[in-house]
GUBA-345599 format. One record per residue (C-alpha): x, y, z; residue number from 0; residue in one letter. Coordinates in Angstrom, 3 decimals, padded with zeros to 6 digits, m for minus. Each point is the difference from the previous one (the first is absolute). Last residue first. Example, Ala and Ser with C-alpha at 12.3 -4.5 7.8 and 13.67 -1.06 7.14 Angstrom:
REM residues 2
X/Y/Z/i/aa
013.670/m001.060/007.140/1/S
m001.370/m003.440/000.660/0/A
END
This chain:
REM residues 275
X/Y/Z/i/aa
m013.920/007.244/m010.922/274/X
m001.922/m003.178/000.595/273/X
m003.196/000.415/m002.355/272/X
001.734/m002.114/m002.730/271/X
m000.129/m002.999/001.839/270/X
m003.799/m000.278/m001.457/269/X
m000.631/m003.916/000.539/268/X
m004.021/001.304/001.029/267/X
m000.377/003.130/001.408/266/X
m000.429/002.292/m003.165/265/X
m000.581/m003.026/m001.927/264/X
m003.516/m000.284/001.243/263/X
m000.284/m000.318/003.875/262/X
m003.780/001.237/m000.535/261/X
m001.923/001.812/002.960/260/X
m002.675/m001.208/002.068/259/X
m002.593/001.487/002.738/258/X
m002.656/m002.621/000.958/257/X
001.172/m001.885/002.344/256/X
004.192/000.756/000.593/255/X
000.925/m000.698/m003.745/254/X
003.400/000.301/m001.966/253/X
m000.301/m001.686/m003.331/252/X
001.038/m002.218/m002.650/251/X
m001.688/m000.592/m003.072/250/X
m001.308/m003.077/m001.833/249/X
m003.610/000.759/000.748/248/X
000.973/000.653/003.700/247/X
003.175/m001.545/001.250/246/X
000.562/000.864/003.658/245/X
002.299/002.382/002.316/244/X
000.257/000.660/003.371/243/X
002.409/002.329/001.889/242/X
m000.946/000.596/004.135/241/X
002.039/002.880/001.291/240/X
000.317/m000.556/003.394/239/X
m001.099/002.814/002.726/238/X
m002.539/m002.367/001.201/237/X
m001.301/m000.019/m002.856/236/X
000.846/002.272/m003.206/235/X
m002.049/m001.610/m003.003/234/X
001.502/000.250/m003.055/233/X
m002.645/001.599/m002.579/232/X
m000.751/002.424/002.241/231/X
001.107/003.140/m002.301/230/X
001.664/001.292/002.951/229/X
001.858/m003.888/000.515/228/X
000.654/000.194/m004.310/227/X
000.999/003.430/000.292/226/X
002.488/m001.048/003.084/225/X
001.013/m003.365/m001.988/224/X
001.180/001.770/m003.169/223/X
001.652/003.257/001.718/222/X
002.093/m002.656/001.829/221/X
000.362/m001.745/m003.678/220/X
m001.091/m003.122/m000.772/219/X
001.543/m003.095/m001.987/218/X
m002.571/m002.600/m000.988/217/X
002.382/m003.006/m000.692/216/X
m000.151/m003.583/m002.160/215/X
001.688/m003.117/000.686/214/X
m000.733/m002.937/m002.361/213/X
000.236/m003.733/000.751/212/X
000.354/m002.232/m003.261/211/X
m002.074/m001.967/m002.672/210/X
m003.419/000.753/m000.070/209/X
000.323/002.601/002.738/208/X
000.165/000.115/003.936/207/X
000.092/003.175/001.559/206/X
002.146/002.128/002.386/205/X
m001.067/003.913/001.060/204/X
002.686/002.328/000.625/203/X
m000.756/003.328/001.684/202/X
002.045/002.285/m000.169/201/X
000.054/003.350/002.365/200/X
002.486/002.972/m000.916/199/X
001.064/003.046/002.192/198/X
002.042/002.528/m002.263/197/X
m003.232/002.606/000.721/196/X
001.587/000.362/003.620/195/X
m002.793/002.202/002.037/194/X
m000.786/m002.728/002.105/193/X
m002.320/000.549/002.709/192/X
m001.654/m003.946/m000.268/191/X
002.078/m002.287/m002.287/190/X
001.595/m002.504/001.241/189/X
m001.191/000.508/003.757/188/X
m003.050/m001.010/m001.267/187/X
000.347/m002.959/m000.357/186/X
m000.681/m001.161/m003.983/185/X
m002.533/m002.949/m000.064/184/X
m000.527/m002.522/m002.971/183/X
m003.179/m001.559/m002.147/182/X
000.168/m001.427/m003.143/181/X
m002.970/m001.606/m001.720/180/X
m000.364/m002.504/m003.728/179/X
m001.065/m002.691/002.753/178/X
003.987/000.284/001.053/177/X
001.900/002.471/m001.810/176/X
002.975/m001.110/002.677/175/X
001.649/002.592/002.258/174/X
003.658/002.265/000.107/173/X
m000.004/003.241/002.168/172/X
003.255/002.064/m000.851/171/X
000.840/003.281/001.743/170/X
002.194/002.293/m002.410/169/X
002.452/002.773/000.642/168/X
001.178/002.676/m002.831/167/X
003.035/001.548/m000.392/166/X
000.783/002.489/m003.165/165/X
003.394/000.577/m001.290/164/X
m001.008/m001.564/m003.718/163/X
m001.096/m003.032/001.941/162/X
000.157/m001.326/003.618/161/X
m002.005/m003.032/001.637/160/X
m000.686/m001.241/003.673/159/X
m002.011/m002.844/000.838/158/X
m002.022/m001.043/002.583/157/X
m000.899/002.471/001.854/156/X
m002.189/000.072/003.220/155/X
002.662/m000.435/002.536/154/X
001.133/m003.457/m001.547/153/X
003.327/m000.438/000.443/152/X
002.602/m001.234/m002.590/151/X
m001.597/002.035/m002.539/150/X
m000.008/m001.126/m003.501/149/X
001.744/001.733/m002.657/148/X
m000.307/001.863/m003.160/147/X
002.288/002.206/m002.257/146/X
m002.636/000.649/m002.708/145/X
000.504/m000.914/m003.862/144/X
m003.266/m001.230/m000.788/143/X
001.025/m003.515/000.578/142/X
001.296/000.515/002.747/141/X
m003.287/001.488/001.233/140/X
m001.604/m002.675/m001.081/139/X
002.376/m002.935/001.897/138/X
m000.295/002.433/002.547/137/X
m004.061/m000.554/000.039/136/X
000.519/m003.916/m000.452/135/X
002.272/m000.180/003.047/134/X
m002.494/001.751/002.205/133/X
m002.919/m002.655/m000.927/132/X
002.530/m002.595/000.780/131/X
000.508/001.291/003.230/130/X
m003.645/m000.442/000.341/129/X
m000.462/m002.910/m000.882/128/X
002.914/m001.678/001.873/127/X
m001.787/001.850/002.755/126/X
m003.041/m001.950/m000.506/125/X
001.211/m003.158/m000.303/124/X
001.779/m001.608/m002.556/123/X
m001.152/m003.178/m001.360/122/X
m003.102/000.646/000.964/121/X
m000.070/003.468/m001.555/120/X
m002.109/m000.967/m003.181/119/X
m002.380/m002.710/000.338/118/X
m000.606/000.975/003.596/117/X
m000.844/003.700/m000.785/116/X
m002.885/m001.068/m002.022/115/X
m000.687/001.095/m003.857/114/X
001.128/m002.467/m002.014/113/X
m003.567/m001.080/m001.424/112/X
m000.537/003.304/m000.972/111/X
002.575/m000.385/m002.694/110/X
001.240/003.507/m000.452/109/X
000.059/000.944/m003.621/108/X
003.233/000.452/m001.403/107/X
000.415/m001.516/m003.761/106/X
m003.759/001.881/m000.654/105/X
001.808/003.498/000.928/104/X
m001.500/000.984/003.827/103/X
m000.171/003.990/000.055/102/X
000.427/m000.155/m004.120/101/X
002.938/002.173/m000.814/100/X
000.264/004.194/m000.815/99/X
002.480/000.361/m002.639/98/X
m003.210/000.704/m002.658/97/X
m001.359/002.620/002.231/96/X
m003.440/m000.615/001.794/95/X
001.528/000.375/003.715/94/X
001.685/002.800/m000.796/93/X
003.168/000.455/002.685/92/X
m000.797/002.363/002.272/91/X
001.658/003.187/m000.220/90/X
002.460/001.012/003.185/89/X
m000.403/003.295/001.454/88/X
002.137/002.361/m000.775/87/X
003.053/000.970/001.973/86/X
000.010/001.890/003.353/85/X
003.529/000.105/001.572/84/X
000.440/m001.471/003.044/83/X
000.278/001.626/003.258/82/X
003.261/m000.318/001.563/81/X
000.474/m002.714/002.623/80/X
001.033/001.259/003.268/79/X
003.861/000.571/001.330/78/X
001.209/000.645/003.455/77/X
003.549/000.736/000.096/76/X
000.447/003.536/001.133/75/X
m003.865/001.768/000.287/74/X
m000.013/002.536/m003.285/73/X
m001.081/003.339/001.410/72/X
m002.762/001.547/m000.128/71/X
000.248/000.711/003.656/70/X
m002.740/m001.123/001.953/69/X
m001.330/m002.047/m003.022/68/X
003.061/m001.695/000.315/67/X
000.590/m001.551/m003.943/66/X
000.498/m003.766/m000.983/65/X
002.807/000.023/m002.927/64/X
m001.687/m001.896/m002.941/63/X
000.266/m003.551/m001.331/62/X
m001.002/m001.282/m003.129/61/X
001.080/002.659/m002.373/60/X
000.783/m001.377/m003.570/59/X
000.314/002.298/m002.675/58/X
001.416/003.051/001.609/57/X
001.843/m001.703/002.760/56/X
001.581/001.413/003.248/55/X
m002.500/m001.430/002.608/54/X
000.789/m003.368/m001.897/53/X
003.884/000.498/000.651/52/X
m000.260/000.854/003.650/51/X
m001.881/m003.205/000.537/50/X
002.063/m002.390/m001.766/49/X
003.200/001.576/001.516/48/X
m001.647/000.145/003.469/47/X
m000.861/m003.540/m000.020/46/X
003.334/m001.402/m001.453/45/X
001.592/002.047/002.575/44/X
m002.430/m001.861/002.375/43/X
000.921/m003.215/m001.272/42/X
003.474/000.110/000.765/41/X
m000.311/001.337/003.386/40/X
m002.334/m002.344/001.123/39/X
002.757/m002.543/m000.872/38/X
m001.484/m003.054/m002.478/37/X
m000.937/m003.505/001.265/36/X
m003.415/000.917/000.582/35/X
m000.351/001.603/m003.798/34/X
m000.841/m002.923/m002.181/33/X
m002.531/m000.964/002.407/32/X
m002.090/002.901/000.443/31/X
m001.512/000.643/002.950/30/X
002.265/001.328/003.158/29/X
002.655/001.432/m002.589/28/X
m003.067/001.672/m002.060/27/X
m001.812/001.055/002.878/26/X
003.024/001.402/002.210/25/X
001.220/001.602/m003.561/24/X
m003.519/001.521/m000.701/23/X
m000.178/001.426/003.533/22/X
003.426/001.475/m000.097/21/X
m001.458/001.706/m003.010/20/X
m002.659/001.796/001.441/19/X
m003.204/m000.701/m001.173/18/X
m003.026/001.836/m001.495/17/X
m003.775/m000.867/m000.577/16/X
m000.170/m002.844/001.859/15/X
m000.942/m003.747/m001.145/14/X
002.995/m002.284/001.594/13/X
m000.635/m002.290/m002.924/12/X
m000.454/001.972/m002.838/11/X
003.054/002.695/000.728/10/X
002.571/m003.346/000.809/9/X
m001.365/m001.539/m003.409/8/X
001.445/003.096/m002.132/7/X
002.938/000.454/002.565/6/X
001.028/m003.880/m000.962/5/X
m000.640/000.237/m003.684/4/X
001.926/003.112/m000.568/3/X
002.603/m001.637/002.377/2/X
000.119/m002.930/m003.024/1/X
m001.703/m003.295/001.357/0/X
END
């Protein structure tokens, strides 16, 4: 993990608005395994040279000097994220356009007779399956040419990806299309109060074909999932965000009783929307 990396995921985790950076070099020494058997010294002047070199770009500001508002003054290292700049909203791809693909091509239509969790995680288990789940996402990412990796501790991420100097952090929730439904919870404390619009949620859903297994993934936003909570289709119980999805007339779609909204290709298999 690259110190870029390491203050990026240091920010997310401890969620406050500014730190200083002894705190980021306790956190990163105390947390990070590639880093415990470095001096604090060491990786604090990689710290401050990271830092002091964002607050100084033109084209590429992540990081900005944390100002008294007592004095005006800059506070001496303590550091908050810079706001992003605002770029134009994605376009959806069109779902009628020649390069769009069938939802379920004729060679990959689930087999409803596969669908049950036994036939397809006992010989793993269920945290086999989910791991596996993660592994398929980086293997996308990859793919796609993103620096990904999987966390060694679970504190509500699961994997961490960089591309084109951008950092984004992604929680993972891998099920079975069983009885042509999904259904998964996000905890709140994954989402709820975060302003970080580099916060991805996949969700990779495992069926049984004609001829071989096929993973496919709904990949959300934060701004996604809040709409879709405010919209009410995800339910919000018990503080937990409650995701479930069905086939209807050959379509997939959100649906909390009687409010609905399409996955489509905007949602569905669309890496694209991580940047």
């Amino acid at each position: 993990m690259t110190i870029k990396e390491a203050i990026a995921l240091v920010f997310k985790l401890k969620n406050q608005s500014s730190l200083h950076v002894n705190e980021i070099t306790e956190y990163i020494k105390s947390n990070i395994d590639e880093y415990k058997d470095q001096e604090s010294t060491d990786i604090q002047k990689r710290v401050n040279a990271f830092l002091a070199a964002s607050v100084k770009s033109k084209t590429n500001k992540i990081y900005k000097k944390t100002i008294n508002p007592k004095t005006g003054r800059p506070k001496k290292g303590v550091y908050s994220i810079a706001p992003p700049k605002k770029i134009k909203s994605s376009i959806r791809p069109d779902k009628n356009s020649q390069t769009a693909l069938p939802l379920f091509p004729a060679q990959q239509q689930p087999q409803a007779s596969s669908f049950n969790e036994t036939g397809i995680t006992a010989n793993t288990g269920k945290l086999y399956f989910g791991k596996a789940g993660e592994f398929a996402v980086v293997s996308e990412l990859l793919f796609r040419g993103y620096s990904a990796s999987i966390m060694s501790v679970d504190e509500g991420i699961d994997i961490t990806a960089s591309k084109n100097d951008k950092f984004f952090f992604i929680q993972v929730k891998t099920t079975l299309f069983a009885d042509n439904k999904i259904s998964v919870i996000i905890k709140p404390n994954n989402f709820v109060n975060n302003t970080n619009t580099n916060i991805f949620y996949t969700i990779v859903f495992r069926y049984l074909t004609n001829s071989a297994y096929i993973n496919r993934y709904i990949i959300l936003s934060s701004i996604d999932l809040e709409r879709l909570i405010r919209k009410g289709a995800i339910s919000y119980p018990n503080g937990n965000a409650s995701i479930k999805i069905r086939m209807n007339n050959g379509k997939l779609e959100f649906y909390n009783g009687n409010i609905t909204e399409e996955v489509d290709y905007y949602y569905l298999d669309n890496f694209d929307m991580i940047k």
